[in-house]
C-alpha positions in Angstrom: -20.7 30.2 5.1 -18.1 27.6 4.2 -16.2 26.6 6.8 -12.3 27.1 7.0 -10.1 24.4 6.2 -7.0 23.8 8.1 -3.8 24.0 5.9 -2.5 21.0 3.7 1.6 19.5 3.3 1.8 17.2 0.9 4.4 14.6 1.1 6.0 12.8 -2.1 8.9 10.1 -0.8 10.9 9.7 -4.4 13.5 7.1 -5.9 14.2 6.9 -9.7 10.5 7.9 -10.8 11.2 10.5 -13.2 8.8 8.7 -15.5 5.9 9.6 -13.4 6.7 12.7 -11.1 5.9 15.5 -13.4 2.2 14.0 -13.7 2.3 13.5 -10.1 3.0 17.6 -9.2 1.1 18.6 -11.6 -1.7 16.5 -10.3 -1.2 18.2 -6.6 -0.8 21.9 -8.0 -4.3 21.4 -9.9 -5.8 20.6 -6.9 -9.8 22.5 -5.9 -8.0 22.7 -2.5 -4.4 24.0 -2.9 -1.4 22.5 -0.4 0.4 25.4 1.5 3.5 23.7 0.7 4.6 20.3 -1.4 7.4 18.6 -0.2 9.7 16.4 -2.6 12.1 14.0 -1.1 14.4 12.8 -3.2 15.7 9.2 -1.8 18.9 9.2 -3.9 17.4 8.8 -6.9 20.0 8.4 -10.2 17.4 9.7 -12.8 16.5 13.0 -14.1 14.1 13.0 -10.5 15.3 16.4 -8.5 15.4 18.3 -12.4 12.0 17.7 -12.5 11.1 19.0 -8.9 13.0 21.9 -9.6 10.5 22.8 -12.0 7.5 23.0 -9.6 7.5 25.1 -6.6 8.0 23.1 -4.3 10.7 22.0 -1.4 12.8 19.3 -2.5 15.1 17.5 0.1 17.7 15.8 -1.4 19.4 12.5 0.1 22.9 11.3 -0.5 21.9 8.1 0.6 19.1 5.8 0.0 17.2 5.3 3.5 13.8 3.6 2.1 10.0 5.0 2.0 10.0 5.3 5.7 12.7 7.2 6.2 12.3 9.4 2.9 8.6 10.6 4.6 9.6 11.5 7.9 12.6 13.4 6.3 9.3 15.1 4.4 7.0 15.7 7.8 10.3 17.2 9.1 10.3 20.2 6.2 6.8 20.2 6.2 4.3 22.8 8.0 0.8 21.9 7.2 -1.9 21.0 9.5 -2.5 17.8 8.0 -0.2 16.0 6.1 -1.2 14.5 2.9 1.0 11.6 1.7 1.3 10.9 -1.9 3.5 8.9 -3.8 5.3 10.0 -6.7 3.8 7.3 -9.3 0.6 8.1 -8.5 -1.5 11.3 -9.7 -3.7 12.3 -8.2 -7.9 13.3 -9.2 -8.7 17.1 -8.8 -10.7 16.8 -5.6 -9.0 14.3 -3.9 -7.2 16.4 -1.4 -10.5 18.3 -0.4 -12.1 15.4 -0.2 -9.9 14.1 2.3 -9.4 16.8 4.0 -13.1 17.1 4.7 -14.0 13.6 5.7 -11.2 14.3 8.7 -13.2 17.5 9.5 -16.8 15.5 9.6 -15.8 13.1 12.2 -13.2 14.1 14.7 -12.3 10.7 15.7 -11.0 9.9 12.5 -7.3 10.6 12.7 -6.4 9.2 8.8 -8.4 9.0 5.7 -6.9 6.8 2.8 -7.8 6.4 -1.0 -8.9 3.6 -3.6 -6.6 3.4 -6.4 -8.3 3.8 -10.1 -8.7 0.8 -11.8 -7.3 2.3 -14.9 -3.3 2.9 -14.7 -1.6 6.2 -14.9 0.3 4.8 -18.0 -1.4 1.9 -19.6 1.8 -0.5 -20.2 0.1 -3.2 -21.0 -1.7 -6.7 -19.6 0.8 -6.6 -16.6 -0.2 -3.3 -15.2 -3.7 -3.7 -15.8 -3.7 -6.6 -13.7 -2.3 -4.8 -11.2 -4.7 -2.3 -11.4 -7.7 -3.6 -11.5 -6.9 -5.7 -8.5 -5.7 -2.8 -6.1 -9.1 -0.9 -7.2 -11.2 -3.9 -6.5 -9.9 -4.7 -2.7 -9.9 -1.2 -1.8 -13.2 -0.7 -3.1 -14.8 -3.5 -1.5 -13.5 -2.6 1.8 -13.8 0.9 1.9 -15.0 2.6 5.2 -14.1 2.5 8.8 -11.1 -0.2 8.6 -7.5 -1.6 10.6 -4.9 -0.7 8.2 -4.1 2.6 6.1 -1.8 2.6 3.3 0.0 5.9 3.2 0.9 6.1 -1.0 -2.3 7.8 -0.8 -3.2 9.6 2.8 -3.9 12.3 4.7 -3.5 12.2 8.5 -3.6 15.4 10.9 -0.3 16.3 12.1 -0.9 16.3 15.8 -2.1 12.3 15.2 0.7 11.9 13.3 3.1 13.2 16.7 1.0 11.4 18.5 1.5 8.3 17.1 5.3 7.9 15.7 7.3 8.9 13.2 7.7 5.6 10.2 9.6 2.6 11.6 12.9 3.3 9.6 13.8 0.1 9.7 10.7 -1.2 7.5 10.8 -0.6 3.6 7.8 -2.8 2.8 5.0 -3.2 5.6 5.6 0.2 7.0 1.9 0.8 6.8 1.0 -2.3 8.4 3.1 -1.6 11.4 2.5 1.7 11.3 -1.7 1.5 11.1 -1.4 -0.5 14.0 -0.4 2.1 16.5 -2.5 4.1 14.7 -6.0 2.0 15.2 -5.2 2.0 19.0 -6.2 5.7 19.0 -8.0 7.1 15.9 -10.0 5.6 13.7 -8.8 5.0 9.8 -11.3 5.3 7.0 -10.7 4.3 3.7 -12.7 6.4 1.3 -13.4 6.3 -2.3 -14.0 10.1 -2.6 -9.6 9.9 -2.2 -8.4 8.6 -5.4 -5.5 8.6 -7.6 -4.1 6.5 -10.9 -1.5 4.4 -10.1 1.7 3.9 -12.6 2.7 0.1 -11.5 5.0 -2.1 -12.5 4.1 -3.6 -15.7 6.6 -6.5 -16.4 5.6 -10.5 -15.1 9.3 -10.9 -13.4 9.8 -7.7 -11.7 6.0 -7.8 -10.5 6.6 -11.3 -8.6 9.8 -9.6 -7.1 8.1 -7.1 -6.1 5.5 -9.5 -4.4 8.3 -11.7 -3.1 10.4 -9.0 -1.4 7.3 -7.2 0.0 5.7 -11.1 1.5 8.7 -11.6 3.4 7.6 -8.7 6.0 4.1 -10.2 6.7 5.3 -12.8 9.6 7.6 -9.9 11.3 5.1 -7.7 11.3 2.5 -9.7 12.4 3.9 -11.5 15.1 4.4 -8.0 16.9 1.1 -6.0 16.0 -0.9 -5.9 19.4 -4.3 -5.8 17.5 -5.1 -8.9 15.7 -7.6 -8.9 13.0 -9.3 -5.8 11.3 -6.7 -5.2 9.1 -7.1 -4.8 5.6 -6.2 -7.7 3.2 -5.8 -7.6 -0.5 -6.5 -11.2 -0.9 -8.7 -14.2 0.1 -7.3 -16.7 2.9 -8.6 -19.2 1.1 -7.1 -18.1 -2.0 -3.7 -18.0 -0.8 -3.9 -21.0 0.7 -5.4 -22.9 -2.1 -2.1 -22.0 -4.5 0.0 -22.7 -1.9 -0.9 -26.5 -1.5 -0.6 -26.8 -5.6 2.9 -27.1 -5.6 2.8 -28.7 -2.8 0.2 -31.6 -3.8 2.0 -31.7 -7.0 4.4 -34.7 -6.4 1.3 -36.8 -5.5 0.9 -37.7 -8.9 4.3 -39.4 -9.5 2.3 -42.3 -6.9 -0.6 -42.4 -9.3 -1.8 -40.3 -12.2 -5.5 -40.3 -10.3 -3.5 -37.9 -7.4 -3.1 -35.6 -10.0 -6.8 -34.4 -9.0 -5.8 -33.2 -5.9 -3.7 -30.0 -7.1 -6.2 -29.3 -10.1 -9.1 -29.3 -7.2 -6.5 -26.8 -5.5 -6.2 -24.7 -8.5 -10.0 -25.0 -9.6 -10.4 -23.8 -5.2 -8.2 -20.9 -5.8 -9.8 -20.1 -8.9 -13.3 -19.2 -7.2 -12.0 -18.0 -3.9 -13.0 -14.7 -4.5 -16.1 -14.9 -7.5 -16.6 -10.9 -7.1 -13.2 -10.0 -8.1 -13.5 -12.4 -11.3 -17.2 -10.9 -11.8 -15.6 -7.1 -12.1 -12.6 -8.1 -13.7 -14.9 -9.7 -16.7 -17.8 -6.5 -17.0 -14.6 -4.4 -17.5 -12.6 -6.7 -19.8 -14.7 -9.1 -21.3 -13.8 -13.0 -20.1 -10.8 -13.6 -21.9 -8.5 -11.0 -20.4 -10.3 -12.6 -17.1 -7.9 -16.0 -18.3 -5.0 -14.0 -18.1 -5.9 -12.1 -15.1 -6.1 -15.5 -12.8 -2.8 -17.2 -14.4 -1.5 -13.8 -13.2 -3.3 -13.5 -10.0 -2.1 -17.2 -9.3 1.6 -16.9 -10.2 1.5 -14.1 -8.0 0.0 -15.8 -5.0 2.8 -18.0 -5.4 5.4 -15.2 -4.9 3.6 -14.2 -2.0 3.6 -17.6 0.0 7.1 -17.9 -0.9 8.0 -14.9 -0.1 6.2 -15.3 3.4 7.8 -18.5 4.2 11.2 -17.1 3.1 10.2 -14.0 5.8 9.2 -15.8 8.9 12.3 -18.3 8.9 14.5 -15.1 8.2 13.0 -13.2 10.4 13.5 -16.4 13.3 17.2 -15.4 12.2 17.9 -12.1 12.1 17.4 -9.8 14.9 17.9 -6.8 12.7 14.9 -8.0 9.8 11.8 -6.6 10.4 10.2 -4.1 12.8 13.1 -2.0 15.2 13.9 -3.6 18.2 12.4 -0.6 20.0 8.9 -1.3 18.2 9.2 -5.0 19.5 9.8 -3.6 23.1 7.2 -0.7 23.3 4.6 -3.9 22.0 6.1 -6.2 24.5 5.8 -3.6 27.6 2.6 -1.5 26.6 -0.5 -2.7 28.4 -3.4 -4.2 25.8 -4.9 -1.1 24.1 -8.7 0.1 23.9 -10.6 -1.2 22.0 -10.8 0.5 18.5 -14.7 2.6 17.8 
């Protein structure tokens, strides 16, 4: 007998992605396990968004305002009435199965509270060398870290409603790292598996500039969020330690070879360091796109190291500060007065 399923809400937060959400509905409403209700929340968007929405049936809130991702899927759990809430962003669509699939890996082990997917390494809309970067690289680091893990990232999630109560609403006051400080309450309780039977293709931004902005603005979040998560370590991370540190100290070590043209060996041994910090993700990058898109793919995967130490630097001196940057003050507090936690399964 197949055994009953409890009811699915998915949640799509939305801001100015008209180009993707019709493929993104239509990826949820040709799903082997249908949602009982798909909620749309429109984050102010100035596009042809909430016409598109309309054409699907499903709930769209609309905001006046723009409040950020956090704030947009709360406003989404809020009109939602699922059992487990399935959250999906809106340039992502999403593979037939991927909502069962989920589902089911919550209902095989009851002390998993979230199950999160692994990105396609193929784009949603292939824009070019930009974008495939981008996702080949969010594929690969999922992939290789799939399983029983410290962080989920909620553009592709499903997570029973009662954890979610449980655990918190979204830190509102977080736009980029949300997950981060989000997973970590999370972890204290319930395990969070990252699966590859959850998967999606990814539209992502497919320009050099906008894609280190991106980087940039997101970096500066890591030092607040860190310095107040009460696990340390487990966490998922996109990139080798070594690697970022190796293109940091290349700009740095730089200069040393106004002294003496020999100095100029120190940042090409940085760069040559950062280079095979992470042989695997070089190795998959050149079976699926021969060797010389692999060139391109580390000038890339450098600049945009670079972006992310500055961005990180940038982050922990604003965040010494400003109070109000990074995690509410009441998320400080509740980690300052909770007693240490469990350890995690």
């Amino acid at each position: 007998m197949p055994r009953e399923r409890p009811s699915v809400s998915v949640i799509i937060p939305n801001h100015n992605y008209e180009k993707t959400l019709r493929a993104c509905l239509e990826s949820v409403y040709a799903q082997t396990l249908r949602p009982l209700d798909v909620v749309v929340v429109d984050d102010a968007s100035t596009d042809g968004s909430r016409d598109i929405a309309r054409t699907f049936p499903c709930v769209l809130v609309a905001r006046p305002e723009n409040g950020g991702v956090s704030a947009a899927r709360n406003l989404g759990v809020a009109a939602s009435s699922g059992q487990v809430l399935f959250f999906l962003d809106s340039d992502i669509a999403l593979a037939p199965d991927a909502i069962e699939n989920a589902v089911d890996l919550l209902m095989d082990d009851p002390e998993t509270g979230c199950v999160h997917g692994v990105l396609d390494p193929e784009p949603l809309f292939d824009d070019g060398p930009v974008e495939v970067y981008h996702c080949l690289h969010a594929h690969f680091w999922r992939r290789r870290s799939a399983g029983v893990v410290g962080t989920a990232f909620f553009a592709l999630a499903a997570i029973e409603r009662s954890v979610f109560e449980a655990t918190g609403p979204f830190d509102e006051n977080l736009r980029d790292s949300e997950d981060v400080e989000y997973s970590d309450r999370l972890a204290a309780t319930h395990r969070i598996r990252l699966s590859e039977r959850v998967t999606g293709r990814h539209d992502d931004v497919d320009r050099l500039l906008p894609m280190l902005a991106e980087q940039y603005r997101r970096s500066q979040l890591l030092v607040p969020v860190a310095a107040v998560e009460r696990r340390r370590g487990g966490g998922l991370r996109a990139n080798r330690t070594g690697g970022v540190l190796a293109a940091g100290l290349v700009p740095l070590t730089l200069p040393l070879a106004l002294l003496t043209p020999w100095l100029l060996a120190v940042p090409l041994a940085c760069a040559a360091a950062f280079a095979l910090a992470d042989v695997g993700l070089s190795r998959f990058v050149a079976r699926r796109k021969g060797w010389l898109f692999l060139l391109r793919f580390t000038a890339l995967h450098f600049a945009v190291h670079l972006a992310l130490v500055l961005g990180a630097v940038a982050g922990g001196v604003r965040w010494l500060v400003d109070p109000g940057f990074g995690p509410s003050a009441r998320g400080r507090r509740a980690r300052s007065d909770d007693p240490a936690p469990a350890a995690a399964p």
